[in-house]
C-alpha positions as CSV (number, residue, x, y, z in Angstrom):
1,X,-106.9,-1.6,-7.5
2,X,-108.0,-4.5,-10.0
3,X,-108.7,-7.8,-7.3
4,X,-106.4,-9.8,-6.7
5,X,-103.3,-8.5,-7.1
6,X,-100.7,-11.0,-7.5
7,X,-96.7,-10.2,-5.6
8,X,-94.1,-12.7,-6.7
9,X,-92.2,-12.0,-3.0
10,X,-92.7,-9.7,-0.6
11,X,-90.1,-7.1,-1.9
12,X,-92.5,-6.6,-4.6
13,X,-95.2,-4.8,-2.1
14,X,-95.6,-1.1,-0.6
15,X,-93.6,-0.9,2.3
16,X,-96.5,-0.6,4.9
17,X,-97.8,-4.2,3.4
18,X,-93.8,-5.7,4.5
19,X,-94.1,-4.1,7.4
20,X,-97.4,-5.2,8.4
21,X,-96.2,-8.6,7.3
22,X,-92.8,-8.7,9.6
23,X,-95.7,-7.9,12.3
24,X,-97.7,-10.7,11.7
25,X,-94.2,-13.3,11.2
26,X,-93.5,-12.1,14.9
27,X,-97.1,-12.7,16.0
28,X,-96.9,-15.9,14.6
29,X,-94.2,-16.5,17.2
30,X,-96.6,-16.6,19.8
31,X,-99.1,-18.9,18.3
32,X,-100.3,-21.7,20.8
33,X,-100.2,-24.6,18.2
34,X,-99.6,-27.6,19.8
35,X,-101.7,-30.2,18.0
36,X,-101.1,-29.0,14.8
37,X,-98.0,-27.2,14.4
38,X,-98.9,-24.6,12.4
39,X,-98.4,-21.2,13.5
40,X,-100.1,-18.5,12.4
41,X,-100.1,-14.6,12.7
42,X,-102.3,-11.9,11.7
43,X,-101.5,-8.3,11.9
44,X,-104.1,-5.6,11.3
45,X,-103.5,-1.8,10.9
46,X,-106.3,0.9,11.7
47,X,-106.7,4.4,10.3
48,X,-104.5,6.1,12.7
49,X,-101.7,3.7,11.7
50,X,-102.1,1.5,15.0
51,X,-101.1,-1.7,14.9
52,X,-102.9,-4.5,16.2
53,X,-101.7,-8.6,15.9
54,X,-103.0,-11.6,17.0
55,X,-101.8,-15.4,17.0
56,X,-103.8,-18.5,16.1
57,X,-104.5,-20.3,20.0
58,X,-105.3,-24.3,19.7
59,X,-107.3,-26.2,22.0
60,X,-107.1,-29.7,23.1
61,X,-111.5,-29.2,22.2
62,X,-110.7,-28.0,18.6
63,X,-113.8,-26.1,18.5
64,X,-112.3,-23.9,20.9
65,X,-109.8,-22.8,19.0
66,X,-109.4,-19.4,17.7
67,X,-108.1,-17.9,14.8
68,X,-105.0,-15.4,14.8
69,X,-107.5,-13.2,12.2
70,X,-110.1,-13.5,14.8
71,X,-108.0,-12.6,17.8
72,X,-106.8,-9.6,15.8
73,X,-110.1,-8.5,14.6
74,X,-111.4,-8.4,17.8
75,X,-108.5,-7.1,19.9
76,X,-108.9,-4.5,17.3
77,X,-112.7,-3.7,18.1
78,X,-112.4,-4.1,22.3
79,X,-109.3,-1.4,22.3
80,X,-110.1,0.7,19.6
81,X,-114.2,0.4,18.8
82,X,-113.7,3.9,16.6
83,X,-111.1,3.1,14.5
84,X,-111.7,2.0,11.1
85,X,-109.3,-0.8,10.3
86,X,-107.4,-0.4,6.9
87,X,-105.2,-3.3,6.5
88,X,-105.1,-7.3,7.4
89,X,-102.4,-9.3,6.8
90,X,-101.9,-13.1,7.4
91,X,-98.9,-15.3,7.5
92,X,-98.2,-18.8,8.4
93,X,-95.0,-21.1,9.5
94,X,-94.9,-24.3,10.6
95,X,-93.8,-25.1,14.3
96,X,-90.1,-23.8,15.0
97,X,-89.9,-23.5,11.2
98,X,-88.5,-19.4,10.5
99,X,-89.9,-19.5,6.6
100,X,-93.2,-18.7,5.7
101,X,-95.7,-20.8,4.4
102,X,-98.4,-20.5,2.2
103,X,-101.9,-19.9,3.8
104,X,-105.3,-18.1,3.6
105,X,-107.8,-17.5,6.0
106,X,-110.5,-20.2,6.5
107,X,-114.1,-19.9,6.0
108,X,-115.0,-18.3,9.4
109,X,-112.2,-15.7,9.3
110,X,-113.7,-14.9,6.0
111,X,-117.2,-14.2,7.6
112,X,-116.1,-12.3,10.5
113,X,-113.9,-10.4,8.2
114,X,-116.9,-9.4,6.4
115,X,-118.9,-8.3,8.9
116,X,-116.1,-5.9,10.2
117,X,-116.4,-4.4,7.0
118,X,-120.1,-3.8,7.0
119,X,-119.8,-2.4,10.6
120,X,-117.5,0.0,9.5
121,X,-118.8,0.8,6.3
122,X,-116.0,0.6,4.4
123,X,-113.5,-2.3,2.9
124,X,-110.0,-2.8,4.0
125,X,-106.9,-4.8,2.0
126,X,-106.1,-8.5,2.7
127,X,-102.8,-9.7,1.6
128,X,-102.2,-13.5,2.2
129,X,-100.0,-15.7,0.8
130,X,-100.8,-18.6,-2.1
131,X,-100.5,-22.3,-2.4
132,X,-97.7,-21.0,-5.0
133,X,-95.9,-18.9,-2.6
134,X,-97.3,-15.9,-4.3
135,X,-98.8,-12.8,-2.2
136,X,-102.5,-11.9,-3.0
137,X,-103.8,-8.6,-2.1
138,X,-107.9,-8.1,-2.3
139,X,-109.0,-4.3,-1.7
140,X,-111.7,-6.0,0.3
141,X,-112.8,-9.1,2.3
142,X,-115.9,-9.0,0.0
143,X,-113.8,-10.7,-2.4
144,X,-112.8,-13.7,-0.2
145,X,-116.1,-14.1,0.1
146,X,-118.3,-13.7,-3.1
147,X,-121.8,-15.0,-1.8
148,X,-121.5,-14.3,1.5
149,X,-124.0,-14.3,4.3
150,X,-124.6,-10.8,5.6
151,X,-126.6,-8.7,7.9
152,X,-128.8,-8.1,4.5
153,X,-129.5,-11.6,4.8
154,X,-131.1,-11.4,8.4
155,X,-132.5,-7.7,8.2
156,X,-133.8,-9.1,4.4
157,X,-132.7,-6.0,2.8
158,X,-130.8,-5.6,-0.4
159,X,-127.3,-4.7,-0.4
C-alpha cells in the first residue's frame, strides 16, 4: 500500500474497514463530551479479529481527559497483552449530531499509537477521516508521525 490512501466515502473501502468504522460511530455514542461536544470513537481490531472500541471521556480538569484512541489502545493491551493489533479506526460527530465529521487523531494519540507499534513490532492501518470529508488510510502510525520520538530516542539507539 502506497501512504495515504485517499476513499472519497466509506463505500469506497474493504468491508472490514466499514465495519470497523460502524464500530467506532457506535462507540462514539458513548463518548462523555460535555464541554466540548464532540464525540469521538475509536475502534481497533487485533489479529484474531477481536474487536476492541473506546470513546473520547471529558473532564471538567481538561488535562484529565482521555482520548477514545487511547481508551482503545489500552483496553486493547489490559485484555489482550498478546494480540497484535491490525487495524485502528477513528470517527467523530458532533453532540446528538448522527453524521460524521471530519477528524484525526491529535498529537498524543499519534505518540501512543506509535509506541504500540514498536511494542509489537509491527505496523497496523489507521483510517481517519479529512478536513475534506475524505477517508485516509496510512499502513502505519509511523506515517502520522514522521519525526517521532521513540524508545530509540531514550535507549539512544538507531532505528
Amino acid at each position: 500500500m502506497k501512504d495515504p490512501e485517499m476513499f472519497e466515502q466509506i463505500d469506497d473501502l474493504d468491508q472490514e474497514s466499514r465495519y470497523l468504522i460502524h464500530k467506532a460511530k457506535e462507540a462514539a455514542n458513548h463518548a462523555h463530551a460535555n464541554y466540548s461536544k464532540f464525540c469521538v470513537g475509536a475502534a481497533l481490531m487485533l489479529e484474531d479479529g477481536t474487536v476492541i472500541t473506546g470513546a473520547n471521556y471529558e473532564n471538567a480538569s481538561y488535562p484529565l481527559s482521555m482520548c477514545a484512541e487511547r481508551v482503545a489502545l489500552y483496553a486493547a493491551a489490559a485484555q489482550h497483552p498478546d494480540k497484535r493489533i491490525t487495524k485502528l479506526v477513528v470517527v467523530a460527530k458532533k453532540k446528538g449530531g448522527k453524521e460524521l465529521v471530519p477528524a484525526t487523531s491529535c498529537g498524543g494519540c499519534r505518540q501512543v499509537m506509535l509506541e504500540f507499534e514498536g511494542n509489537q513490532k509491527k505496523p497496523f492501518e489507521v483510517i481517519m477521516q479529512t478536513d475534506d470529508h475524505k477517508w485516509i488510510k496510512l499502513s502505519s502510525a509511523q506515517s502520522l508521525l514522521p519525526f517521532a520520538f521513540s524508545r530509540h530516542n531514550v535507549e539512544g539507539t538507531k532505528k
